[in-house]
C-alpha positions as CSV (number, residue, x, y, z in Angstrom):
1,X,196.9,105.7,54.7
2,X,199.7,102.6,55.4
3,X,200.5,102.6,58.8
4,X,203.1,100.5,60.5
5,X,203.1,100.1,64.0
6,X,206.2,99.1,65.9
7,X,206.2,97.7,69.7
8,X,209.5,95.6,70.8
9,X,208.2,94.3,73.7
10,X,209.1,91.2,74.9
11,X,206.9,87.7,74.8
12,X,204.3,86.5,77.5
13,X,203.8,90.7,78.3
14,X,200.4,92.3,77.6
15,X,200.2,95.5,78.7
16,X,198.3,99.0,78.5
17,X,200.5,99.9,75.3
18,X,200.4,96.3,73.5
19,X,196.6,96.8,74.1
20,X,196.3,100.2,72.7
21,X,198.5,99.5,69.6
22,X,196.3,96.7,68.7
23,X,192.7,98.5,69.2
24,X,194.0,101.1,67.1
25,X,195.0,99.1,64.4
26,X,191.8,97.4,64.1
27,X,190.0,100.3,64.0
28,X,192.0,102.0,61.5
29,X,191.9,98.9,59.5
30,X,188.1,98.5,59.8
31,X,188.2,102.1,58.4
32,X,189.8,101.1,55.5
33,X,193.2,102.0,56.3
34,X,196.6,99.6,55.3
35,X,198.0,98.6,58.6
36,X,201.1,96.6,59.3
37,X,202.0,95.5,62.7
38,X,205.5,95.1,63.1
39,X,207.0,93.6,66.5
40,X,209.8,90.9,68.1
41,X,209.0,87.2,66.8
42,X,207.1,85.0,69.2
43,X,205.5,87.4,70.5
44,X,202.5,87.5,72.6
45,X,202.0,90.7,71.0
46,X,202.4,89.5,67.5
47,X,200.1,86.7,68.3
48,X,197.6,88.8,69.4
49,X,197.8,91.1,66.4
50,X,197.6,88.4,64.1
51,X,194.6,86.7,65.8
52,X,192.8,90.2,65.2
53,X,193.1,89.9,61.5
54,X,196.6,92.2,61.4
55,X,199.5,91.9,58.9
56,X,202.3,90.9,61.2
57,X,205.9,91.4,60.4
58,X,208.1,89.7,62.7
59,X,211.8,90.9,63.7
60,X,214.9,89.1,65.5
61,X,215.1,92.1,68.2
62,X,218.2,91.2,70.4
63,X,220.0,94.5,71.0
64,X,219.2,98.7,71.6
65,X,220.3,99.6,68.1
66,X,220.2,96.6,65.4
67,X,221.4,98.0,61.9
68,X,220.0,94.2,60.5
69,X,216.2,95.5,61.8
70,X,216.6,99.0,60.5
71,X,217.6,97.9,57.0
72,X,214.8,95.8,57.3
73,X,211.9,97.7,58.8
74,X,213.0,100.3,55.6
75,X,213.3,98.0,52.8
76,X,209.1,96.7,54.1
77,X,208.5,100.5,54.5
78,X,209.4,101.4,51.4
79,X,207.8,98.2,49.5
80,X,204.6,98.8,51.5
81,X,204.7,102.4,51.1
82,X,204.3,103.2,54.4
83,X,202.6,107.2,55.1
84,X,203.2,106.8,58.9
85,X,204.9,105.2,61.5
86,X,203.6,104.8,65.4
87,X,206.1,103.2,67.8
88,X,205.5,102.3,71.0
89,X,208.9,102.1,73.1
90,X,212.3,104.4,73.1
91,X,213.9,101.6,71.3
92,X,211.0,101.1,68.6
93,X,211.5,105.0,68.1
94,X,215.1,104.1,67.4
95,X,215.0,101.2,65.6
96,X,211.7,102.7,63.5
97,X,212.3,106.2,63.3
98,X,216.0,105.6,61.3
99,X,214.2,103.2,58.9
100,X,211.7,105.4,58.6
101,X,213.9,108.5,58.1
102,X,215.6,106.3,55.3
103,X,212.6,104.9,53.6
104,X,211.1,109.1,53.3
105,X,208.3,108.1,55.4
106,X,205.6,111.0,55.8
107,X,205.8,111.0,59.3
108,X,206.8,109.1,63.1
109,X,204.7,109.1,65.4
110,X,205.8,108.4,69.4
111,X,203.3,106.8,71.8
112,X,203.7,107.3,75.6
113,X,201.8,105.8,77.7
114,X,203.7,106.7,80.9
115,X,206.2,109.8,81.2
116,X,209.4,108.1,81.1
117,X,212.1,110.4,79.8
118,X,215.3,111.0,80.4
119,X,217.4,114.5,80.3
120,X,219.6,113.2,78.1
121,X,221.8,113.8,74.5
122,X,220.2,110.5,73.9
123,X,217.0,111.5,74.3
124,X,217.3,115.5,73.1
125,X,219.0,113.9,69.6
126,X,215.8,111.1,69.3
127,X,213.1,113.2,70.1
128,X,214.1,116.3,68.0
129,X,215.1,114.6,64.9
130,X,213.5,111.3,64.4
131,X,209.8,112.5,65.9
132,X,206.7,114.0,64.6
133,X,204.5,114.0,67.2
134,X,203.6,112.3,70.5
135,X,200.5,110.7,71.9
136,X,200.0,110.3,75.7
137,X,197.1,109.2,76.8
138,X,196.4,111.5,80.0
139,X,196.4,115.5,80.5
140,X,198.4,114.7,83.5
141,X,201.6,113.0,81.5
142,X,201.2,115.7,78.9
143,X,202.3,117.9,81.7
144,X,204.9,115.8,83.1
145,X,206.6,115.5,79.4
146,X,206.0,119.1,79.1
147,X,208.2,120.1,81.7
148,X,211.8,119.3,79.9
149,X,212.0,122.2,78.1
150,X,214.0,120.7,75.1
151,X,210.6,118.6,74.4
152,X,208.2,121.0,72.1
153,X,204.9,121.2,73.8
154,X,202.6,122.0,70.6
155,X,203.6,118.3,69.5
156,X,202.0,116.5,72.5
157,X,198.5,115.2,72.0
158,X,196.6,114.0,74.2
159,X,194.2,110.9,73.3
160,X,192.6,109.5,76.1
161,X,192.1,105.3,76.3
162,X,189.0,104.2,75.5
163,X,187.6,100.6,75.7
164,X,184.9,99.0,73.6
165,X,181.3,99.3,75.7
166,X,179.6,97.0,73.7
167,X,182.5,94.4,74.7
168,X,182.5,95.7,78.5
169,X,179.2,95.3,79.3
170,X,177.0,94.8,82.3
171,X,174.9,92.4,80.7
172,X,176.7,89.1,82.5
173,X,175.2,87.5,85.7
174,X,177.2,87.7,89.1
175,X,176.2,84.6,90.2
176,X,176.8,82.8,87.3
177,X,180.2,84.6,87.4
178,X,181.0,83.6,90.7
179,X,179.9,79.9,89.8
180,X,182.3,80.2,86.9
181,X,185.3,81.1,89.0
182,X,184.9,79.2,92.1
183,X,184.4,82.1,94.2
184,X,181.9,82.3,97.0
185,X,177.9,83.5,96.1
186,X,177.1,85.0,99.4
187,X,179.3,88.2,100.4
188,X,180.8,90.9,98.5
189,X,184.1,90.3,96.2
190,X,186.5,93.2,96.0
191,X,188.9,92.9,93.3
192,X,192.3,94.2,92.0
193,X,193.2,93.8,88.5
194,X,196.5,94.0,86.8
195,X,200.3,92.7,86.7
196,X,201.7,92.0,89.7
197,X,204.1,94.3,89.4
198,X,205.2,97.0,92.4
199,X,203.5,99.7,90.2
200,X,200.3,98.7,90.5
201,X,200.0,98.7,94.7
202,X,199.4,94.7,95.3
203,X,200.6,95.2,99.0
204,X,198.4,98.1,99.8
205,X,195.3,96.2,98.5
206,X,196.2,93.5,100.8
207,X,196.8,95.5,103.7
208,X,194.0,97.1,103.2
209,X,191.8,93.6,102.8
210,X,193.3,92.7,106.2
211,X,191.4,95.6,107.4
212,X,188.3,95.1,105.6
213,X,187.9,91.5,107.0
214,X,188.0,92.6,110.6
215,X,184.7,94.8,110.0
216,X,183.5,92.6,107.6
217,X,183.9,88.7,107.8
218,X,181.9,88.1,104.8
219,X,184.1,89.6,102.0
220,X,186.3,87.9,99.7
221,X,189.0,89.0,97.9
222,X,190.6,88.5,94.4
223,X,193.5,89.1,92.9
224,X,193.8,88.9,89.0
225,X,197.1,89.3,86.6
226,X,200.2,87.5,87.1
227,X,203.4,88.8,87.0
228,X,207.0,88.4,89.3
229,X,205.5,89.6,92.6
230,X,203.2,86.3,93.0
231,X,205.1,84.1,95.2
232,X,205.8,87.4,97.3
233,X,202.5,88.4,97.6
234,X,200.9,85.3,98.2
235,X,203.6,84.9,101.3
236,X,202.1,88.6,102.7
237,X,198.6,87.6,102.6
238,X,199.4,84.4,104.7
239,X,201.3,86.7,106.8
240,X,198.4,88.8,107.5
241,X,196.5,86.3,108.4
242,X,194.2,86.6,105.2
243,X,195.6,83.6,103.2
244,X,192.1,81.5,103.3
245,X,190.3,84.9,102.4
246,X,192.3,85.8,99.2
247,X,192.6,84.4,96.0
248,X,195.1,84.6,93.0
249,X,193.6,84.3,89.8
250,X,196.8,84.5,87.6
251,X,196.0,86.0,84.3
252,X,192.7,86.2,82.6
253,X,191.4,86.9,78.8
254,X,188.0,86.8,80.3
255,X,187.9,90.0,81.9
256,X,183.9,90.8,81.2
257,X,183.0,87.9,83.2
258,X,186.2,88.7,86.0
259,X,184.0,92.5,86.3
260,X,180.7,90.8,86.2
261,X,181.6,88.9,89.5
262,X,183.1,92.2,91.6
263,X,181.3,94.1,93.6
264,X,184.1,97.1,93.7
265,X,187.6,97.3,91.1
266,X,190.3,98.8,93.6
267,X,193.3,99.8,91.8
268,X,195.7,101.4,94.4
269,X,198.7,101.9,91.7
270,X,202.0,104.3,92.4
271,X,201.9,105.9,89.2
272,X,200.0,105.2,86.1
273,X,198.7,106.8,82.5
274,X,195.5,106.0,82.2
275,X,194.7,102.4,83.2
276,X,192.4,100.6,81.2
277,X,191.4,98.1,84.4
278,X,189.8,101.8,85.6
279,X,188.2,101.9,81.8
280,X,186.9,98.1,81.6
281,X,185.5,97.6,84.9
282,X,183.0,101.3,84.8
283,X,182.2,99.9,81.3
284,X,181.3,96.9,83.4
285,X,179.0,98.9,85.7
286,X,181.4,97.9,88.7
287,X,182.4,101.1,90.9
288,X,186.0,102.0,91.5
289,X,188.3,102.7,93.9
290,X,191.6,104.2,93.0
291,X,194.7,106.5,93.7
292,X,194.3,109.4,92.1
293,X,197.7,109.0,90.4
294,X,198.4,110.0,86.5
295,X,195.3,110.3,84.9
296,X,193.0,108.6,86.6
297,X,191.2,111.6,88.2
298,X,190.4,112.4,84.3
299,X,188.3,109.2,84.2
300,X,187.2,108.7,87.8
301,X,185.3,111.4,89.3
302,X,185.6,111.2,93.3
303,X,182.3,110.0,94.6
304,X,180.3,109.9,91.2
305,X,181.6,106.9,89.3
306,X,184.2,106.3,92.1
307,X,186.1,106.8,95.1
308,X,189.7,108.6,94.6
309,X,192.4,108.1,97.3
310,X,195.6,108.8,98.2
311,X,198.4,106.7,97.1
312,X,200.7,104.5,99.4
313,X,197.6,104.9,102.0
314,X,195.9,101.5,103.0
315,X,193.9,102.8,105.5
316,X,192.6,105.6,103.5
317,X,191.8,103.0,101.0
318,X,190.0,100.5,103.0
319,X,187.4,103.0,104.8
320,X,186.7,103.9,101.0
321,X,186.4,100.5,100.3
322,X,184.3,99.9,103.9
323,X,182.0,102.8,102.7
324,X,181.1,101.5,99.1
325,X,180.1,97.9,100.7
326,X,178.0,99.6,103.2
327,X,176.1,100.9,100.6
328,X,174.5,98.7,98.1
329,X,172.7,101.3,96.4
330,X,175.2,104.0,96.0
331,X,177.1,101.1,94.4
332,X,174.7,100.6,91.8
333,X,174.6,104.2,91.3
334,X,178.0,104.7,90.9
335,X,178.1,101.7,88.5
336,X,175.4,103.3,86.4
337,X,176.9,106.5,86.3
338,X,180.1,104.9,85.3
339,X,179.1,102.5,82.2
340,X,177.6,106.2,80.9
341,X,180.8,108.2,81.0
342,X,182.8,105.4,79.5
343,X,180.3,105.5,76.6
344,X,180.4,109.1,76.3
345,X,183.7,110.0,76.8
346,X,186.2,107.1,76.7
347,X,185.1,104.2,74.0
348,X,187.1,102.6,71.6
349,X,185.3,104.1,68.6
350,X,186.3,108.1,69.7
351,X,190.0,107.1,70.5
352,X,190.0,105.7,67.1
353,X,188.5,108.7,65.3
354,X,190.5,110.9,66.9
355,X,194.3,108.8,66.2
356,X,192.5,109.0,62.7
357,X,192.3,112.5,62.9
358,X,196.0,113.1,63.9
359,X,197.3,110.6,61.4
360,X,195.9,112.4,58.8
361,X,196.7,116.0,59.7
362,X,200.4,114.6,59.6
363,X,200.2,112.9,56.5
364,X,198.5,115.5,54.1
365,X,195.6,115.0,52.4
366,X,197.0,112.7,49.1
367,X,198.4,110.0,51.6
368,X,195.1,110.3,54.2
369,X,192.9,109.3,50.9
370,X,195.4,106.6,49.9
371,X,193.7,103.0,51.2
């Protein structure tokens, strides 16, 4: 198959969806698939792409509907012969799906990785005439998407995140981790992963630490991602009197080494799809602690691999927290148990076969044999 992947998202972001996108491709292209990743010029995302061994195809993306883009995206389509087209915003949809629409492409495919729709003309027009099929990455959004009735059901799939295990492994050394980072060898270190964004819960993980440090003088915390909630947060940990006990990390490409020096992951998001934080750090053999929002509960099972609780609840979440460093060898368990189901159910390798799967199925068979 050719494949052309759109995602518009600004530079210096690198999300769940820029991460997917990119995984994808590579394993589609290791399978001996044409891929093309098409995105705005500058790009973190393009870089990224490109550092993977990707064709890259930069575009001037300004506004919500850019005829200059469209005319482009279906002159490359049609030079490259392009079978398929995944995009990964509303706006890719729109710029992509027209070219693609133009350019007789096989088929367009939408990826959403949270459940962000509107009951809309907009939306009724762009989902019913420009796409194919959808890919969510949780039961949970499937649902959510499900429920606006205009949206056809049967063309939701659901393909679960997976992360690379052989990547994420356990096999680094916490104290050489710690050493790495600066952070203290004696004590436990509880972590939170992610942009600092109000999604992801920042304030709750810090309230919660201000709890945890009362029982528990000899735990550090860490916070790692950056994002436009740094300054703010760093004010509320001084405020709580935590300031010399937390530490901000910014953003890290080492994130194998960042697990390798947690004791527990605490992700105590609003909303989500299905973080790959949650993913990385089982691979990691590091417990979790997490809201049971979106689809986490499809990847976390409560007091197995991990603790669920309930979101916008610090207390709730630091007597889970309080309970896993109590327990050194339920920890261990837990971590164990973890690094298994990510290998079973959630690497890289089966969210790969099955996007393969689906691509095909939509293209027919002539075009799937086409590399």
């Amino acid at each position: 198959m050719n494949l052309l992947f759109l995602n518009s998202i600004r530079e210096s972001v690198w999300g769940g969806g820029e991460k997917w996108m990119v995984e994808v491709s590579k394993g589609l292209q290791s399978c001996g698939h044409r891929v093309i990743i098409a995105g705005r010029r500058g790009s973190l995302f393009l870089q990224r792409a490109s550092e993977e061994g990707l064709e890259v195809f930069p575009l001037r993306i300004k506004g919500d509907f850019g005829p200059i883009n469209i005319g482009r995206l279906a002159k490359l389509m049609r030079r490259k012969g392009v079978h398929l087209l995944c995009a990964n915003f509303d706006k890719d949809l729109r710029l992509g799906g027209l070219a693609a629409r133009m350019a007789g492409v096989r088929a367009v495919v939408m990826r959403k990785g949270l459940p962000l729709m509107r009951d809309s003309l907009r939306f009724k027009l762009t989902y019913r005439l420009l796409v194919d099929r959808i890919i969510c990455p949780s039961n949970s959004i499937k649902e959510e998407l499900s429920q606006y009735r205009w949206l056809d059901g049967e063309r939701i799939e659901v393909v679960h995140n997976g992360v690379d295990p052989d990547y994420f492994h356990p096999k680094y050394s916490q104290t050489e981790a710690r050493n790495l980072f600066g952070l203290p060898a004696e004590g436990a270190v509880i972590g939170i992963v992610g942009r600092l964004t109000n999604q992801k819960g920042h304030r709750f993980f810090l309230q919660a630490a201000k709890l945890i440090a009362q029982s528990h003088p000899g735990v550090f915390f860490w916070v790692v991602g950056d994002g436009e909630r740094r300054e703010e947060l760093e004010a509320m940990a001084a405020e709580l009197g935590i300031g010399e006990r937390v530490r901000f990390a910014g953003y890290r490409r080492d994130l194998p080494l960042v697990y390798a020096a947690l004791d527990v992951l605490v992700l105590p998001s609003l909303f989500e799809g299905l973080p790959n934080v949650v993913l990385e750090a089982m691979a990691c053999g590091r417990p979790v602690v997490a809201t049971g929002v979106g689809g986490v509960p499809e990847v976390v099972v409560d007091g197995i691999t991990g603790l669920i609780v309930s979101p916008n609840n610090y207390r709730e979440l630091a007597r889970s927290v309080k309970k896993l460093l109590d327990n050194e060898s339920w920890r261990e368990t837990m971590g164990e148990r973890g690094r298994r189901r990510v290998e079973g159910c959630f690497s890289t390798s089966l969210m790969v076969r099955r996007v393969e799967g689906l691509f095909q199925g939509l293209v027919g068979k002539e075009a799937a044999l086409h590399r």
